[in-house]
Steps between C-alpha positions, in 0.01 A plus 500: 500500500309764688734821494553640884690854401437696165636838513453745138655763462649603849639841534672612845629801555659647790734796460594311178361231299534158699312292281435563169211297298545183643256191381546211687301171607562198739282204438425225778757221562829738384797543656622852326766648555515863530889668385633782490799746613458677783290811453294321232130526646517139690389612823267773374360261274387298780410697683231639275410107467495471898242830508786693725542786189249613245561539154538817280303357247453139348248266600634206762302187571531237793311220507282732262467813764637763550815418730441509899543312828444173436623097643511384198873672445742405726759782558931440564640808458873600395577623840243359764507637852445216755447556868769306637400462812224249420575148464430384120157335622409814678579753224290256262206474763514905558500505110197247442295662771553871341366361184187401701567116525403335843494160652633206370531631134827704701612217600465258185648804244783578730597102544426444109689814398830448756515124366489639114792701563728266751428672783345336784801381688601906528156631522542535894789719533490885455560632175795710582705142478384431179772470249367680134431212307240429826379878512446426118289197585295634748462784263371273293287315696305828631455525089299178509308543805183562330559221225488775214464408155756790408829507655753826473866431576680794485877395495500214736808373455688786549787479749469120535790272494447197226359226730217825587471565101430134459264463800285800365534311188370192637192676635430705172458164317250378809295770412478411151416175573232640763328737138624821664577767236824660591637889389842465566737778517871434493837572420613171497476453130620098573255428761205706289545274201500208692161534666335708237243396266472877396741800386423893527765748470457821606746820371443854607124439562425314223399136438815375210438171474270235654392148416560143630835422604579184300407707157669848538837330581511247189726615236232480216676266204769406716536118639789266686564177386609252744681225299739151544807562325468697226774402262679797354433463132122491549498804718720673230249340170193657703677821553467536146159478473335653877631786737608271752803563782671206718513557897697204546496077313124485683338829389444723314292798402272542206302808348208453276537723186114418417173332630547116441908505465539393828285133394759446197777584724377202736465321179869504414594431870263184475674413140792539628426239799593774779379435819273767649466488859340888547359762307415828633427864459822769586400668815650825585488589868247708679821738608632506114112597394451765765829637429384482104207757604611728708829592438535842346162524429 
């Protein structure tokens, strides 16, 4: 995979330290999402990314330059100010034809873009009736206007009801499916490790922890059996033998004490003539894991 941002080293200072050595790459076709508490270098961080700050020191790389105005990134900020006077159609045409579009590539972005986000019915009335799930939208359509390969969200579903979490949802998962690679930046620890292929966490300017999502939140060694029936006095003659613990008569969870234990255990099981209807790793959740590095450190 070709890698879009690779940033070594980053220093930012302003009064104080912002940003303090922070290596960090995004690679094409991720959805990563960026977490932190507030005051932890999110925004500066892109920022730096989006060209709109320079860094103290460090080297940053977009698309392998030097970072600057470009429509390959498309841009929803935390707090975006809309003129809500336009219509959604005109605020996306005014948009489009300040980025130097013209003709009917206006009009074929702006239809494409308001149909990606649901919003073609609504596109005709004037922003200042826009709920802010459809603020959001349009937000994010003006994001896509330029069919970037990069796309920032900076908390966009902040302030939404559910139905607006899961409709931002729903369009984060079109873009997948469209290739875009996605920084997301969220709060919403649920929602981020539901759409995320990618995990950075960010603590007083610093880079903690970072990897894909799937593998930084398995409990290494740990595994849940899903089982019919187990009678009691197998459960209790394994017990014996393996670290295991029963959830309830259908599962149960098993650590591995050493590589290969977990085959004999499946061995016995099999012996034993248990059914097996599921095995799988112990996932903690993204909130447990953030919480696990940050917290008093």
């Amino acid at each position: 995979m070709d890698t879009l941002i690779e940033i070594k080293s980053l220093q930012k200072h302003f009064k104080t330290p912002v940003l303090s050595g922070i290596n960090f790459t995004l690679c094409e076709g991720q959805t990563l999402g960026l977490i932190g508490e507030n005051g932890a270098g999110k925004t500066t961080l892109i920022k730096i990314i989006l060209g709109f700050l320079h860094p103290t020191s460090g080297s940053v790389k977009v698309f392998g330059k030097v970072p600057g105005r470009t429509s390959r990134i498309g841009y929803l900020p935390e707090k975006p100010d809309y003129h809500l006077l336009f219509s959604g159609r005109e605020y996306l045409g005014w948009l489009a034809r300040l980025s130097g579009m013209s003709g009917w590539v206006i009009h074929n972005r702006i239809e494409d873009v308001l149909e990606l986000v649901g919003m073609q019915g609504r596109a005709n009335q004037h922003m200042s009736n826009y709920s802010k799930g459809m603020l959001q939208r349009i937000g994010v359509a003006q994001a896509l206007l330029s069919d970037p390969s990069l796309v920032i969200l900076d908390e966009p579903l902040s302030g939404l009801d559910p139905s607006g979490q899961k409709d931002l949802r729903d369009i984060i998962v079109e873009l997948q499916k469209r290739g875009k690679t996605i920084l997301l930046c969220s709060h919403l620890l649920f929602e981020v490790e539901r759409v995320c292929t990618d995990i950075a966490i960010i603590h007083k300017g610093r880079i903690v922890h970072s990897g894909n999502m799937n593998e930084v939140l398995v409990e290494q060694n740990n595994y849940e059996f899903g089982l019919v029936n187990l009678p009691n006095h197998i459960y209790n003659e394994l017990a014996l033998d393996f670290v295991i613990k029963q959830i309830d008569q259908n599962n149960i969870l098993y650590t591995e004490k050493f590589v290969g234990e977990k085959e004999v255990f499946l061995g016995r099981l099999l012996e034993k003539q248990v059914i097996i209807n599921e095995l799988k790793p112990v996932k903690r959740s993204l909130e447990d894991f953030f919480i696990s590095n940050t917290k008093g450190k």
